[in-house]
C-alpha positions as CSV (number, residue, x, y, z in Angstrom):
1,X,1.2,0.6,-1.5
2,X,3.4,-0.9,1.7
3,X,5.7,2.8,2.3
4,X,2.4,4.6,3.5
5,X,0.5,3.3,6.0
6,X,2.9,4.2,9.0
7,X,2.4,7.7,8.2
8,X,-1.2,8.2,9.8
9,X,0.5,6.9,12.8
10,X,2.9,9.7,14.5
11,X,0.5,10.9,16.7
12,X,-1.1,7.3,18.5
13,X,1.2,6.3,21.5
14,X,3.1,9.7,22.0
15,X,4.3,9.4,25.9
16,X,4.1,13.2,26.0
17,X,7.8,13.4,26.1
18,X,10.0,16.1,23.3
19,X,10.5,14.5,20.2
20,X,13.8,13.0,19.5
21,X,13.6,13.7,15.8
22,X,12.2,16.0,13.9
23,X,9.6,18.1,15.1
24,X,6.1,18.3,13.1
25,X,7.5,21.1,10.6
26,X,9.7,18.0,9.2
27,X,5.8,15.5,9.4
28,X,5.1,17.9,6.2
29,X,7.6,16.5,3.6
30,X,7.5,13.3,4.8
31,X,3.9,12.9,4.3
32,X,4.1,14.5,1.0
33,X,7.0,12.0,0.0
34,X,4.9,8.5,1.2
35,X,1.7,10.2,-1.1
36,X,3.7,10.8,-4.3
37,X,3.5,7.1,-5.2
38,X,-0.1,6.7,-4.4
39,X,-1.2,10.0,-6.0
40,X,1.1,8.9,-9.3
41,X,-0.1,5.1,-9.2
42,X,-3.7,6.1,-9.1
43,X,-4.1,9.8,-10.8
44,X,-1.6,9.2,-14.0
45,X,-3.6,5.9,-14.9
46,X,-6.7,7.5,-14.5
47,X,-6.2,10.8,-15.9
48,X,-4.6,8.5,-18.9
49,X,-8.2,6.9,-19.2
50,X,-10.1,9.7,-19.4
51,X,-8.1,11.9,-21.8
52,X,-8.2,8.4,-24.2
53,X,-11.3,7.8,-23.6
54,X,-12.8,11.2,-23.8
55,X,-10.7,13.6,-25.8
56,X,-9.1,11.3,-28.7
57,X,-12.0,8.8,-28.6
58,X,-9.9,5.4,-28.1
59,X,-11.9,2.3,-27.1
60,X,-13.5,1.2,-23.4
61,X,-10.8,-1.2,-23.3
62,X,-8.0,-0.4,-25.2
63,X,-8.1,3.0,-22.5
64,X,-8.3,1.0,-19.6
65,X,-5.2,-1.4,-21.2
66,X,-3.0,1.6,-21.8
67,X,-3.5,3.3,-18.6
68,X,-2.1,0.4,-16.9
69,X,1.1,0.6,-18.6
70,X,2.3,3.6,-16.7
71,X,2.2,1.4,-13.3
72,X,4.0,-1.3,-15.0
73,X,6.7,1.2,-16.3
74,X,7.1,2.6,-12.7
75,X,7.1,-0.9,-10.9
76,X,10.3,-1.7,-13.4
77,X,11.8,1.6,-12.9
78,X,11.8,1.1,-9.3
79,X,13.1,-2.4,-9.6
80,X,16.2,-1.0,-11.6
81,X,17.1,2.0,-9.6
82,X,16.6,0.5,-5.8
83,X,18.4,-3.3,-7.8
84,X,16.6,-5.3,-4.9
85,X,14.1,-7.1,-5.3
86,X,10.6,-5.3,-3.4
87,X,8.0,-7.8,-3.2
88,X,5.2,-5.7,-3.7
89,X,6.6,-3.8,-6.4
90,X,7.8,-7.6,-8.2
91,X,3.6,-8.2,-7.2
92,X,2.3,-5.4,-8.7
93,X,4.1,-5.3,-11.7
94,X,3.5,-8.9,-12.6
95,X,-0.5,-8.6,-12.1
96,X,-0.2,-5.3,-14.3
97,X,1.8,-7.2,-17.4
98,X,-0.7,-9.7,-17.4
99,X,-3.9,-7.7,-16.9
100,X,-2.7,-5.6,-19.9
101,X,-2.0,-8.9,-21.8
102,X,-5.7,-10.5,-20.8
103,X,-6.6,-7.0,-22.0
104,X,-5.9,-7.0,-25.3
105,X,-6.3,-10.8,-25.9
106,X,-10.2,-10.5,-24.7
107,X,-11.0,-6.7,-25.6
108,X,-13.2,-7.5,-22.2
109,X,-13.2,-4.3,-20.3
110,X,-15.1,-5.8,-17.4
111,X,-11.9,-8.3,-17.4
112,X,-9.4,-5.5,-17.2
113,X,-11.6,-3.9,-14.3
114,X,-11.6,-7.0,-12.4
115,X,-8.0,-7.0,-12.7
116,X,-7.5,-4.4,-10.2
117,X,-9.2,-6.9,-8.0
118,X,-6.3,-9.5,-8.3
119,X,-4.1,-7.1,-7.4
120,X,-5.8,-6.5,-3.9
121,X,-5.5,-10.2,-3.6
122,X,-2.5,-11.1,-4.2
123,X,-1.2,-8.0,-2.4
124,X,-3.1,-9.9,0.7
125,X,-2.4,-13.2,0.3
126,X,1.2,-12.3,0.3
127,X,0.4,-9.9,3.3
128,X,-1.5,-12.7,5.1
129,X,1.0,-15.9,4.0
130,X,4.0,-13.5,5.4
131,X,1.9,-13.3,9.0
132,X,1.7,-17.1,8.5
133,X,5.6,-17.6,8.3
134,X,6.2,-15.1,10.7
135,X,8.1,-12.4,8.6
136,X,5.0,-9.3,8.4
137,X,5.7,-7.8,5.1
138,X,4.1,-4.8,6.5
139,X,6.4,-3.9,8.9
140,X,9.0,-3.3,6.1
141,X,6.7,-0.2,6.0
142,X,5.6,0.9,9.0
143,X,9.2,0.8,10.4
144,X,10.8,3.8,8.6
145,X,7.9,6.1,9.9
146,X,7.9,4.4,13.6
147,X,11.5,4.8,13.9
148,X,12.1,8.1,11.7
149,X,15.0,6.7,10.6
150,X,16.8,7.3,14.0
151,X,19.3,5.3,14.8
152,X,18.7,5.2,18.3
153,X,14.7,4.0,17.7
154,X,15.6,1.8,14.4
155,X,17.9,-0.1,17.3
156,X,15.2,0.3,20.0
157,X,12.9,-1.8,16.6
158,X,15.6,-4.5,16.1
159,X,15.4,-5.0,19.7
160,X,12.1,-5.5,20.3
161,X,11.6,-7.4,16.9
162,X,13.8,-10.2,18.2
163,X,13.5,-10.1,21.8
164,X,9.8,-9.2,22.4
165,X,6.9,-11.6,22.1
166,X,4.5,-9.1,22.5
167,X,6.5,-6.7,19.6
168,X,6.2,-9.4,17.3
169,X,2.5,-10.2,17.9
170,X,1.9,-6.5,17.3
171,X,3.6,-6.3,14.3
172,X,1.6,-9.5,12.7
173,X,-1.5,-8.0,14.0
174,X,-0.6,-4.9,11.7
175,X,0.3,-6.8,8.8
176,X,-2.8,-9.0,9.4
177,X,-4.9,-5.7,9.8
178,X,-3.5,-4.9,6.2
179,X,-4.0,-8.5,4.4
180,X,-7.7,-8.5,6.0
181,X,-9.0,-5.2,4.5
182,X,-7.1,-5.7,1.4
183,X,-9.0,-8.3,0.7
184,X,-12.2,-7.2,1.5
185,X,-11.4,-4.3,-0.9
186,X,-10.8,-7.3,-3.2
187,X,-13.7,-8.7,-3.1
188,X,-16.4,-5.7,-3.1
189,X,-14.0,-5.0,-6.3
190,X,-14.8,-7.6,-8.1
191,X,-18.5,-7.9,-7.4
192,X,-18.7,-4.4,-8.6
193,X,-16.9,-5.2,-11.8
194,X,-19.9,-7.4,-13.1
195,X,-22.5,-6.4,-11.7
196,X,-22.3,-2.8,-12.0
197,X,-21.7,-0.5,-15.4
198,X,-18.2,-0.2,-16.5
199,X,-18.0,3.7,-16.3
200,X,-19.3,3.5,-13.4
201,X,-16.7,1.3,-12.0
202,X,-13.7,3.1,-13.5
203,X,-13.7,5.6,-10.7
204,X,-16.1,3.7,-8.1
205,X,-12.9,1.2,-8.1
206,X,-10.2,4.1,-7.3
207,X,-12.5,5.1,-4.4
208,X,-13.0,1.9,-3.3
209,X,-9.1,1.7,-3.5
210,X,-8.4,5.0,-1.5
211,X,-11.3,3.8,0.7
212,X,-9.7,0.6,1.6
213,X,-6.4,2.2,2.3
214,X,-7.7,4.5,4.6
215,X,-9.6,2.3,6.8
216,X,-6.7,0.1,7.2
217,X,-5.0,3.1,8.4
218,X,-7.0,4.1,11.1
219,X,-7.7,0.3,11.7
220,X,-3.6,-0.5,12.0
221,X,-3.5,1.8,14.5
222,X,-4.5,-0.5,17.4
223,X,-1.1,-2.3,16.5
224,X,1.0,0.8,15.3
225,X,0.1,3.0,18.6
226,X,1.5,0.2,21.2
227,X,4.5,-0.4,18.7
228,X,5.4,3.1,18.6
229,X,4.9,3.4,22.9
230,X,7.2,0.2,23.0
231,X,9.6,1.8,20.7
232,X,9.7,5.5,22.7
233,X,10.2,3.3,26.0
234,X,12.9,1.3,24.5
235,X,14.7,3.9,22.8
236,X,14.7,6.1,26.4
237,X,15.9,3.2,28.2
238,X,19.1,3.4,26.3
């Protein structure tokens, strides 16, 4: 979840000026590579569902608890090979261990729905609580796709991150952007686990998931378009 969202933002805030990095032939892989985590995170679990569920017959509940194992496995993976700790991997791993725990201790399958809910929250609270401290968790990923790993525009970022008033309210405003839809997303989520039927919400949830991320997007743009002008201006000017 916090690698994508700087994607959708190339385009807001070009100053019309050649690009100093790749052109858009090298936007194709690099889109690809901030969607395979999403597309793996959300289609393995639910294809894993489904294929329990409908083709070897295994329980509401117990499908829904074993598709949430391969998320857990990938959060630990990534823990191992990067060996720092990434908060929102450490975040999402922990909510996934104990959804699948709550799981099969209650064989409630509207519980393990409304788990996906906590992990929307707690995904924004962190979100929010780092705008509140002053440290934007989301600019850990919206800075790699701003600055295109350039060294030139990741200095231009430094810059501007400790220099800039106005830098640093943009960048809360996009990790506030973030927290505030996330947990909006939360919310509906939960409603929706008991209150409408489970099959029902096994896929309404991924949409609302998808949905969520994609209005924050387009939303985080009104911070990620002046970031990236500041950036372009800064980098020129040295």
């Amino acid at each position: 979840m916090p690698g994508s969202p700087g994607q959708a933002f190339e385009g807001p805030g070009s100053t019309g000026r050649a690009p100093e990095g790749p052109g858009p032939t090298g936007r194709g892989p690099d889109l690809a590579a901030a969607l395979r985590p999403l597309l793996i995170d959300v289609g393995i679990p639910l294809g894993t569902y489904y294929l329990l569920r409908d083709a070897f017959g295994v329980s509401l509940w117990l499908s829904l608890a074993l598709s949430s194992i391969g998320p857990a496995v990938r959060a630990i993976a990534g823990l191992v090979a990067e060996r720092t700790v990434n908060v929102l991997a450490a975040l999402m791993l922990a909510v996934n261990l104990a959804g699948i725990a709550v799981s099969f201790l209650t064989g409630d399958p509207r519980a393990m729905i409304a788990k996906d809910s906590i992990v929307s929250s707690v995904i924004a609270f962190a979100i929010l609580g780092s705008v509140a401290l002053r440290r934007p968790l989301m600019s850990a990923g919206l800075k790699p796709f701003i600055t295109k790993g350039e060294p030139r525009r990741t200095a231009a970022w430094d810059r501007l991150s400790t220099a800039s008033p106005r830098f640093r309210r943009l960048e809360m405003l996009f990790s506030t952007i973030w927290g505030v839809i996330l947990l909006a997303e939360c919310t509906a989520r939960l409603v929706g686990a008991y209150t409408l039927p489970v099959t029902t919400m096994v896929w309404l949830g991924t949409v609302m998931a998808l949905g969520a991320i994609g209005v924050a997007m387009i939303a985080g743009g009104a911070a990620a378009g002046p970031i990236q002008k500041m950036i372009d201006a800064e980098a020129a000017a040295y």
